[in-house]
ZAMARGU-4260 file (C-alpha; in steps of 0.2 Angstrom, whole numbers, plus 5000, padded with zeros to 4 digits):
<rodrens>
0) 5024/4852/4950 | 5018/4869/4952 | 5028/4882/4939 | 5040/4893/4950 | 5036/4911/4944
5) 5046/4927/4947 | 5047/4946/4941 | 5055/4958/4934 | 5055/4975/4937 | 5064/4991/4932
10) 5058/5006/4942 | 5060/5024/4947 | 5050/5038/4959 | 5036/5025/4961 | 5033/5027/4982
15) 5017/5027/4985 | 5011/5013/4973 | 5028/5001/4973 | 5024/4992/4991 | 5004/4989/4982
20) 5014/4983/4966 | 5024/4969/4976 | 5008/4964/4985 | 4995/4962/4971 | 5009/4950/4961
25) 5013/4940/4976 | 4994/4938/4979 | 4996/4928/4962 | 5011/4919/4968 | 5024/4928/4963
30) 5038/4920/4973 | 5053/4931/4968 | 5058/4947/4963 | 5070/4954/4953 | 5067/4974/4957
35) 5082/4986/4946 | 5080/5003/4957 | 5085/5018/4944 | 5090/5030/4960 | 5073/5038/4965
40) 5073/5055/4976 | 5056/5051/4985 | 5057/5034/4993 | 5056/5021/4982 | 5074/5012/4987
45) 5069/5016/5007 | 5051/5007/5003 | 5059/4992/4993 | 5070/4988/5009 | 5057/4988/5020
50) 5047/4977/5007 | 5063/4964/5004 | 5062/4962/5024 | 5046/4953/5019 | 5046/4945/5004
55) 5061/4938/4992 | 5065/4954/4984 | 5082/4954/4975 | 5086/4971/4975 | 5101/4980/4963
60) 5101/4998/4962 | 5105/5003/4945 | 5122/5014/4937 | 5118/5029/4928 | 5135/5038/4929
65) 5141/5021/4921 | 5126/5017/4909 | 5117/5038/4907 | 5105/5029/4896 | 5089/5024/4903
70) 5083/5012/4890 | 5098/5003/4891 | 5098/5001/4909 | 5083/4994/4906 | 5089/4983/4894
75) 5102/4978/4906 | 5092/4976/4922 | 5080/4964/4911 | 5093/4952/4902 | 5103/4950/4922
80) 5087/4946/4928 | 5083/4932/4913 | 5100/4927/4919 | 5099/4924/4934 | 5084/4916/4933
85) 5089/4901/4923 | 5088/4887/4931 | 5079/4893/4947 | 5062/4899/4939 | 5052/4891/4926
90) 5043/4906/4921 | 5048/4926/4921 | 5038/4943/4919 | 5045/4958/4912 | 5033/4974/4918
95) 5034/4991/4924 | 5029/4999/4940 | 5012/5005/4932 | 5007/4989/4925 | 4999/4973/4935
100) 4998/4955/4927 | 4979/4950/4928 | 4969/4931/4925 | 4951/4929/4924 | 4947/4911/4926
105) 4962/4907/4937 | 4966/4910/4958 | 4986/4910/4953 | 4998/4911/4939 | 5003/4895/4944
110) 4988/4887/4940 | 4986/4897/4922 | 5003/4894/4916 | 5003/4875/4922 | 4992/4876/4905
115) 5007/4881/4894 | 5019/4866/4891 | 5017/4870/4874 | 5025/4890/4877 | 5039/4898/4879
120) 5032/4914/4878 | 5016/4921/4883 | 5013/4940/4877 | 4999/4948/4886 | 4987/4962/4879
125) 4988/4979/4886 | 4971/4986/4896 | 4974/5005/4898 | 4966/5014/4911 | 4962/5032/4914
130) 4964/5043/4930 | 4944/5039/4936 | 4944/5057/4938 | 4957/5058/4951 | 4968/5071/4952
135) 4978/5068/4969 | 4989/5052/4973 | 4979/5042/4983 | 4984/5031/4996 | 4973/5017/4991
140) 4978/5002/4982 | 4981/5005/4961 | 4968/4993/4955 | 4956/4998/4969 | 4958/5018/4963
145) 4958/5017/4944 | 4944/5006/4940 | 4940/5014/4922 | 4947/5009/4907 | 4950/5012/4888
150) 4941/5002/4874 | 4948/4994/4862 | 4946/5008/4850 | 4961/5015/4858 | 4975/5008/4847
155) 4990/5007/4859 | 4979/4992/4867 | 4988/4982/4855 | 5004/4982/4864 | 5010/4968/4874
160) 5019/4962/4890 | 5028/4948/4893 | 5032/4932/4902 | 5046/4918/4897 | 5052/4904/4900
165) 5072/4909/4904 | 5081/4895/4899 | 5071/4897/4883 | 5076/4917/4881 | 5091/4918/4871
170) 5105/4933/4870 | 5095/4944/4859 | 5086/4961/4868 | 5073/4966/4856 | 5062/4979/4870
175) 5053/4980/4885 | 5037/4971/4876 | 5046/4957/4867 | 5062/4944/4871 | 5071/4932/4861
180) 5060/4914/4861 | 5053/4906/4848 | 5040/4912/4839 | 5033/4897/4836 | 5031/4894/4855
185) 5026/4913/4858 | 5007/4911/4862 | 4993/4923/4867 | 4985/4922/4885 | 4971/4910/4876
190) 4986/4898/4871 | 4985/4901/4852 | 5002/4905/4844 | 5007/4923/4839 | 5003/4931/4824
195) 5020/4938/4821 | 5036/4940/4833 | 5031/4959/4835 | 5026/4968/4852 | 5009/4973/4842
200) 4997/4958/4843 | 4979/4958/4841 | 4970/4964/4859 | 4965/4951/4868 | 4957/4955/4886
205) 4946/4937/4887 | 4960/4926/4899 | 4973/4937/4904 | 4981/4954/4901 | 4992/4967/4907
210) 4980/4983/4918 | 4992/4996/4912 | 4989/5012/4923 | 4999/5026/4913 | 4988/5040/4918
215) 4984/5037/4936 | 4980/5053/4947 | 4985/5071/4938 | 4998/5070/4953 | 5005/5054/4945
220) 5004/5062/4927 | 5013/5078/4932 | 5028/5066/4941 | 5030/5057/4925 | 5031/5071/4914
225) 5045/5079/4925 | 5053/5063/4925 | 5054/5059/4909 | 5054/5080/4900 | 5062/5079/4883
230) 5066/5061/4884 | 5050/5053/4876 | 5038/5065/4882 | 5035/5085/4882 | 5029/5096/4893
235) 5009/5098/4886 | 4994/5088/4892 | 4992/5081/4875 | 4998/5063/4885 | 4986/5063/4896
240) 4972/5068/4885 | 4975/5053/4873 | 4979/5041/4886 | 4966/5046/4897 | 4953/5034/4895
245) 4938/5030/4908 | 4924/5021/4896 | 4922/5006/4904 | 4920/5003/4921 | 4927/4987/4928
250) 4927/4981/4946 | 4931/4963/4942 | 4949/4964/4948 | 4944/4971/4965 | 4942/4953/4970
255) 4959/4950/4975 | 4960/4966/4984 | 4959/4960/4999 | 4971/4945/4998 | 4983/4959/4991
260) 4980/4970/5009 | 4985/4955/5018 | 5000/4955/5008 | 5003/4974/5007 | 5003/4976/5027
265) 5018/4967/5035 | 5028/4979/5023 | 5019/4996/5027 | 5023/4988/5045 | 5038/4984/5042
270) 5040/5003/5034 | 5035/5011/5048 | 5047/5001/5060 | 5062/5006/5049 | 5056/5024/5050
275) 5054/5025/5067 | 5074/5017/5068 | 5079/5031/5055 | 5072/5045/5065 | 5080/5040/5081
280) 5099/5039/5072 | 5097/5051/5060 | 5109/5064/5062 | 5102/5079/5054 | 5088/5082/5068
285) 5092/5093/5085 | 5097/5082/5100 | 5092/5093/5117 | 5103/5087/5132 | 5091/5093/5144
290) 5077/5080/5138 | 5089/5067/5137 | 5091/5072/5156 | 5074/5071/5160 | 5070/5058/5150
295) 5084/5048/5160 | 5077/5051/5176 | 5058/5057/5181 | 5052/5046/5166 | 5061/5029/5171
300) 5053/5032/5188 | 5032/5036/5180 | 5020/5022/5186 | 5013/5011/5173 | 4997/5019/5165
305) 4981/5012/5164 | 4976/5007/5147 | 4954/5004/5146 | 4950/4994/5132 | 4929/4997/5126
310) 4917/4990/5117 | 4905/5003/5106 | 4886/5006/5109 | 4880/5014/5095 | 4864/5028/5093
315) 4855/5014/5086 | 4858/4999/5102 | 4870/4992/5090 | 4888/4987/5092 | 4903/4988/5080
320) 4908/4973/5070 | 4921/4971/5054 | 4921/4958/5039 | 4936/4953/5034 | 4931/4945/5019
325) 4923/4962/5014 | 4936/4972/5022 | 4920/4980/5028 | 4917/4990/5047 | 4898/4988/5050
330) 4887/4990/5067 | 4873/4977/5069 | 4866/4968/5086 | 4877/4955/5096 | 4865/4939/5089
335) 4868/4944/5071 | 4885/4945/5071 | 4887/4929/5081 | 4877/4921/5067 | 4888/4929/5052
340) 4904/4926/5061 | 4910/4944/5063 | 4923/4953/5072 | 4918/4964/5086 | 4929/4980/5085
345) 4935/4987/5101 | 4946/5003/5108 | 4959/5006/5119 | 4963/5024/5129 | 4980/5025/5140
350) 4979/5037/5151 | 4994/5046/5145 | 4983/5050/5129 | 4967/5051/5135 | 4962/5062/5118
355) 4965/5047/5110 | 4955/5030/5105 | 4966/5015/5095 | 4953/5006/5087 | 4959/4985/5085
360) 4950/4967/5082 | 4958/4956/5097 | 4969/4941/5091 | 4965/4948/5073 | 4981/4949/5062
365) 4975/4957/5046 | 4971/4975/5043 | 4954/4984/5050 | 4950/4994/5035 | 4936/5008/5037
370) 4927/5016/5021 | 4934/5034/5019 | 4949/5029/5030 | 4963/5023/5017 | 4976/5020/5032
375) 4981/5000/5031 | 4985/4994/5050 | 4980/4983/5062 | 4978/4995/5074 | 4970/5013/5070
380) 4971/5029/5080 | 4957/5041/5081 | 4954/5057/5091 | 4940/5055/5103 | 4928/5069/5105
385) 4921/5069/5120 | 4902/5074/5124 | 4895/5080/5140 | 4886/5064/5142 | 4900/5052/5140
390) 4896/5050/5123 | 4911/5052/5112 | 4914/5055/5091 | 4929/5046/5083 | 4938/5057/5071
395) 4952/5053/5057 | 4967/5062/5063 | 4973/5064/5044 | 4955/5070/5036 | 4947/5073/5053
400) 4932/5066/5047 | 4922/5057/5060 | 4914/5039/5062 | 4897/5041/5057 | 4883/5024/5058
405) 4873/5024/5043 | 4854/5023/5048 | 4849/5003/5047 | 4831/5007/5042 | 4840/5014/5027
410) 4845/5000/5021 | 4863/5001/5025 | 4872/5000/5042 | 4890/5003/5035 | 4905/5012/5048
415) 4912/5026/5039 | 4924/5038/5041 | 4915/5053/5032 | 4907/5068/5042 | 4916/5083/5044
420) 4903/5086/5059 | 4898/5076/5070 | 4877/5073/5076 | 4870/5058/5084 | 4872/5045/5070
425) 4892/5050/5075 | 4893/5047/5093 | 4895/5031/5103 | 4895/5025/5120 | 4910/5020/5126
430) 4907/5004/5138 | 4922/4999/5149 | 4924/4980/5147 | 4942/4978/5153 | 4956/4988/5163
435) 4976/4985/5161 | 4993/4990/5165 | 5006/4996/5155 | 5025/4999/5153 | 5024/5012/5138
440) 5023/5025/5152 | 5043/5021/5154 | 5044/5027/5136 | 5030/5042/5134 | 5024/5051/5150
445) 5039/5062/5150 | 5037/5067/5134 | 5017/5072/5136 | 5024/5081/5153 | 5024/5098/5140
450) 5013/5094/5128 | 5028/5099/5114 | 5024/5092/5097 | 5037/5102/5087 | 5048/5093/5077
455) 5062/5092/5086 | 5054/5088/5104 | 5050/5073/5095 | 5066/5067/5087 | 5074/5071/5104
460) 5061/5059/5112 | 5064/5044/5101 | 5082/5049/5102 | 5081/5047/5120 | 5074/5030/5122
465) 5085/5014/5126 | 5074/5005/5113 | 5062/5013/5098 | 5045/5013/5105 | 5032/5001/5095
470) 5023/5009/5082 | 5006/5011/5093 | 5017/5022/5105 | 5025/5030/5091 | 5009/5034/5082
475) 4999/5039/5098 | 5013/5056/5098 | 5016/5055/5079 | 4996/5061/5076 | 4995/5074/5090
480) 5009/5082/5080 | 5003/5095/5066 | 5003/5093/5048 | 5018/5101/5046 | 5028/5093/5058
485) 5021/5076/5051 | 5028/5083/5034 | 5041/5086/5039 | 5049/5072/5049 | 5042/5063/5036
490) 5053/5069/5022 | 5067/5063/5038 | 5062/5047/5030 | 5054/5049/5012 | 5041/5037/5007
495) 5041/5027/5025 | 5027/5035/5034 | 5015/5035/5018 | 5005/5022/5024 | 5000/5031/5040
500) 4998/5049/5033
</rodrens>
């Protein structure tokens, strides 16, 4: 039988990389986890409900007042979730939020540790990695963002990580690194016994090891620094220039990107829709009557609007096609892509929000991701620019950068989102393929009667509806709204609309 594997995590402020976390272990088949939330202020607890509505997350949130130690709450959360795992899992990982289990030879940790009836223990090899030169948060994926690493001239390498066997941990907490099995069945990722029971082993980066990412982005480094002031760490760059390793670059991992995007979406989804039900009973934000009023009566009596739904022409006489192997947006001719199998990319326009094109793959179900564009969504919204020929340019409405069609005689006919201006190679001709209907006018053509994006105006409209709106909806005001009103109705909900800013 295949060995059942869970986690366990102990974790604080980590909200822009804890939904990619969960996704890139359960791309390894992860099937449970066992998340201790230590109170975070940004999001964290709001982004691991969203994510447990997805996946088997058990979810405790942590005591301070009770326990005002934070190692021993660690300690805690770790031996509970050894506990509670005895009998149910035969295998258990101990990591933090910046670390992420990785194999080379094997598709799942299933299939590696189905190779270790002879273990209790496997203690995996730190690979340290710098910050790639980054110094604000990205939205993309850890793994993706931080590709450079340490050698293994840098000493603290030596360090280990963890997974057990539960029913084989006994009572004993020695540290975050090292648990109480045998150390004559404590093995190395090759399957060669320990050298000693110590969390210092010899580095070992040849089966598996741990991608530990303490650096990250210099807006990560500063976050940890505050967290963590005069408790292990002072307030100095000396940290970050010792850890802060880029020597070796090393796109191997990227593989199971993808596969971990699939994963990642329904709960940035799933995000979304619990902010969306957040803003509409939060009671902190202005409710006006009068809309309310309004909203009851000339909106309920609007006509459906007409939604259009385009292919693209490009400068070139080519179209717009994705690969979702690649997660790759291209444009090539109509025979090429039926050849290759790709996925013609189309847009939408409601007449309500003409301004706007929603960019989508029909009866595709994983994300449309465009180079430059680090939104993950089914569905993405771009401002249409319109030219007096018809012609129109797509532009990001977070980066405002256009679509622009690399030159095929170049050698290269990628879709990215990566002009700040836009020229021919940017605009494309919209042709009209289909006409519909729809009932979204019931829930927005009252509210785009002013043209009021303030933050209140749109509380007051979401407030007002007999059902949230779907996220398209949603979105399609959300990013007419400017970047301070998207601030701040998204510290309404912290860590929720990440994803989509």
């Amino acid at each position: 039988m295949r060995p059942r594997v869970a986690l366990a995590l102990f974790v604080k402020n980590e909200y822009s990389d804890i939904a990619g976390w969960i996704a890139w272990h359960a791309a390894w088949g992860v099937s449970t986890f066992f998340i201790y939330e230590d109170h975070s202020s940004d999001g964290t607890y709001e982004i691991l409900q969203a994510a447990a509505k997805c996946y088997d997350i058990r979810l405790t949130r942590t005591n301070p007042i009770e326990q005002p130690d934070f190692y021993l709450r660690q300690r805690d959360a770790f031996m509970d979730a050894a506990q509670q795992a005895r009998g149910q899992f035969d295998w258990i990982g101990f990591l933090d939020g910046d670390e992420y289990i990785y194999l080379r030879y094997h598709e799942t940790l299933q299939t590696y540790l189905a190779n270790f009836d002879h273990a209790d223990g496997i203690a995996f090899s730190w690979r340290i990695h710098g910050t790639s030169g980054r110094v604000v948060r990205p939205h993309a994926l850890t793994v993706a963002a931080f590709p450079r690493h340490s050698t293994p001239e840098l000493n603290d390498n030596v360090l280990v990580k963890s997974f057990v066997r539960p029913e084989k941990m006994g009572n004993k907490y020695h540290n975050p690194h090292w648990f109480d099995v045998s150390t004559q069945r404590y093995v190395r990722p090759n399957g060669v016994p320990v050298l000693s029971a110590n969390s210092v082993q010899e580095i070992d980066w040849n089966d598996g090891f741990v991608l530990h990412y303490i650096c990250r982005s210099l807006e990560h480094y500063i976050q940890r620094i505050k967290r963590r002031l005069n408790v292990d760490l002072s307030d100095s760059d000396g940290y970050l220039k010792h850890f802060d390793r880029n020597d070796v670059l090393d796109e191997e991992p990227l593989k199971l990107v993808p596969r971990t995007e699939a994963l990642l979406l329904p709960i940035y989804e799933t995000a979304l829709d619990h902010a969306i039900e957040k803003l509409r009973s939060a009671s902190t934000f202005f409710v006006d009557v009068s809309f309310h009023e309004h909203a009851n009566t000339e909106d309920n009596d609007s006509h459906p609007e007409r939604v259009l739904i385009y292919r693209f022409e490009t400068f070139f006489k080519t179209r717009i096609y994705y690969i979702p192997s690649e997660s790759r947006l291209l444009h090539t001719t109509p025979d090429v892509a039926e050849r290759h199998g790709f996925l013609e990319v189309l847009g939408s326009k409601h007449s309500s929000t003409p301004h706007l094109i929603i960019l989508f793959i029909p009866g595709f179900i994983g994300p449309l991701k465009i180079s430059m564009d680090e939104r993950l969504m089914r569905s993405l919204v771009y401002r249409c620019h319109k030219r007096s020929d018809g012609r129109i340019g797509l532009r990001n409405p977070i980066s405002n950068l256009y679509l622009s069609c690399q030159d095929p005689s170049s050698g290269s006919n990628l879709v990215e989102a990566n002009r700040r201006s836009a020229d021919e190679w940017e605009f494309l001709e919209p042709i009209l393929i289909e006409e519909q209907l729809s009932t979204t006018a019931n829930t927005i053509s009252g509210f785009f009667a002013d043209r009021d994006f303030s933050v209140s105006r749109i509380i007051n409209w979401l407030k007002s509806m007999p059902q949230a709106p779907d996220r398209e909806t949603f979105l399609r005001v959300f990013y007419q709204a400017s970047p301070s009103v998207q601030e701040e109705i998204s510290r309404g909900v912290p860590g929720l609309l990440w994803n989509v800013m």
